[in-house]
N, C-alpha and C positions, 0 to 999 in steps of 0.2 A: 504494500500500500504506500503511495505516495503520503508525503506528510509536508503541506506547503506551509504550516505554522503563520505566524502575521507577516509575512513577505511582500506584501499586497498593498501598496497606500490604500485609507480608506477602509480596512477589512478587521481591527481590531476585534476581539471578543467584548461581549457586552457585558458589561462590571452590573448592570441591574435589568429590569422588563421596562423601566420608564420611558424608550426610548421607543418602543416597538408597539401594537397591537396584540392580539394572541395567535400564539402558531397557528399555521394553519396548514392541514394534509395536503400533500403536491403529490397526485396521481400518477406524476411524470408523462404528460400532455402537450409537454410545451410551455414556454414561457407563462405564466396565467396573469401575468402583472404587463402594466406597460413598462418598457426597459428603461425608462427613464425615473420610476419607482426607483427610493427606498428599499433595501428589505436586509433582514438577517435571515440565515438560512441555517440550514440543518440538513448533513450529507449524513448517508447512510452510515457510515465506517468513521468521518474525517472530524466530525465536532462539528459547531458553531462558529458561522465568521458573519461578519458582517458591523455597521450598517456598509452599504455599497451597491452600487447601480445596476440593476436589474439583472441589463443587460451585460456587464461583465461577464455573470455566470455561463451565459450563452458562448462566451467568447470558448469555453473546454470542449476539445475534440473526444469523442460528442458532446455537446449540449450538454450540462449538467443538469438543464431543466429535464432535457428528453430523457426518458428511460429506456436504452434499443432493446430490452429482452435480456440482455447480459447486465448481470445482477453489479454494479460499479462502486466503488467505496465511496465513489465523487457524488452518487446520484443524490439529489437535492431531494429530502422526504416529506420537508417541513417549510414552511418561512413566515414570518412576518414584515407588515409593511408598518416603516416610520413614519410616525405622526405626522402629520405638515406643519 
């Protein structure tokens, strides 16, 4: 398993929930936010990162959003979206 740690500008772990909404289940569908959203996430295998832009997540070959059938440490299970 890959282990990217906070390498990430932007991708910190979140020290409380004040910052975020409530998780919410990612069916692995696709992006479900627009990628210019807020969100922390939750990878199957990898922890919590975030807050950070949507569409970063998208930027992982595959899609971290996407689920291909092949079970990924990376795949995003969970997220919340930052307050405005």
């Amino acid at each position: 398993m890959t282990h990217w740690g906070n390498s990430f500008p932007g991708n910190e772990l979140p020290t409380d929930n004040t910052e975020g909404g409530e998780w919410i289940e990612h069916d692995g569908k696709g992006m479900p936010v627009d990628g210019d959203a807020k969100v922390f996430v939750r990878f199957r295998e990898a922890g919590e990162r975030g807050p950070s832009l949507a569409r970063f997540w998208g930027r992982c070959k595959p899609s971290c959003w996407s689920h291909t059938g092949v079970e990924s440490g990376l795949d995003i299970i969970a997220y919340r979206v930052v307050k405005p």
